[in-house]
N, C-alpha and C positions, 0 to 999 in steps of 0.2 A: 422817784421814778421806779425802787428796786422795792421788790417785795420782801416786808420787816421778816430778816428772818427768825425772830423770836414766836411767831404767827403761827403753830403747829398746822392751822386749816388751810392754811394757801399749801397746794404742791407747783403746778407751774402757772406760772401766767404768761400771756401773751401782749403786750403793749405795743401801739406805734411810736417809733420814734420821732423828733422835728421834723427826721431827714426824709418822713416815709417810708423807714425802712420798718420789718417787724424785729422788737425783740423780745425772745424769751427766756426771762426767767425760772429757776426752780430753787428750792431750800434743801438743804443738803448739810449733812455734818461732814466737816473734813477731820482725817485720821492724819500725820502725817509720820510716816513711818522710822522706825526708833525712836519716838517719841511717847513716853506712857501715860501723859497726857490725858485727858479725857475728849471724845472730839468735838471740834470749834463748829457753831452753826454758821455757815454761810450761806450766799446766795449766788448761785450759779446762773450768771450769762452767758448764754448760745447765741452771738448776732455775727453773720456776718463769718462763719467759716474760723471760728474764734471761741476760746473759752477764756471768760474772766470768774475770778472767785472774790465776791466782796465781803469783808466784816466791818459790821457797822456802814459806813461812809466807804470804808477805806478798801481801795483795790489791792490785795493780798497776792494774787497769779493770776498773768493773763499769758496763752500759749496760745500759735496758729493750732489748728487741726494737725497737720502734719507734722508738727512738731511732737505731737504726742503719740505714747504708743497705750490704747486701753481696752482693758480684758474687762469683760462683764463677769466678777464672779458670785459667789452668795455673800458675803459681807459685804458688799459693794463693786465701788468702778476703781479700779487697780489702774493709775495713769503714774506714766515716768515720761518726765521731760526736761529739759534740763540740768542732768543730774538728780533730779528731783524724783522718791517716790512717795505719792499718796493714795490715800484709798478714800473715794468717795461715797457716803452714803446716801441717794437723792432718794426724796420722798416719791416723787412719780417715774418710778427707776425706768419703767417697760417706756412713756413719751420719749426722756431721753434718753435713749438705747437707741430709739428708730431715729432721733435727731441729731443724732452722733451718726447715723448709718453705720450701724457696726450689726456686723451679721451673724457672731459666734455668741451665744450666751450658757449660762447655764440653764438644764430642761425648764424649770418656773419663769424664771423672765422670758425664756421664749415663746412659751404657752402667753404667758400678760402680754407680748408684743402680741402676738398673733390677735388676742380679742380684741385689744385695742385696734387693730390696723379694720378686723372687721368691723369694730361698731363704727368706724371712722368713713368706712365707705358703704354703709347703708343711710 
């Protein structure tokens, strides 16, 4: 059901679920901070007022919305939750920026939200 995130050409996808609900996916490298690491490709779920982080099969973080707190910056999405901080890097940064509803970014992803939002309502 989740998009292989080995697949550099998929950035997000949108799927129904059984339940009729939509979910969307995106591919993303996770950083996990203190860590030197090189970062892990995952596949990030948005369903449902929820962020899950899958590798492979395997569900790795799932946080409510409000559980986290996340800054849009140029290396990515800066999320602490749990004690936890990561920095994610998605490929379609500007979709999920507006599907997060987050309103502060840096001036470039605001610029991408903004063209995105207009090609979206012509």
């Amino acid at each position: 059901m989740h998009a292989d995130p080995l697949l550099p050409h998929l950035k997000c996808v949108r799927q129904l679920r059984d339940d009729g609900k939509v979910m969307t996916t995106y591919d993303a490298k996770l950083k996990i901070d203190g860590q030197s690491a090189a970062p892990v490709p995952v596949v990030v779920d948005l369903t449902e007022n929820r962020l899950t982080m899958i590798v492979g099969h395997e569900t790795v973080a799932e946080w409510q919305r409000e559980q986290m707190r996340i800054s849009a910056m140029p290396d990515g999405f800066h999320i602490r939750a749990d004690g936890e901080f990561i920095v994610l890097d998605v490929n379609d940064d500007a979709r999920f920026a507006i599907e997060l509803g987050l309103k502060n970014a840096h001036p470039h992803l605001r610029q991408k939200m903004a063209e995105l939002m207009r090609e979206e309502h012509h």
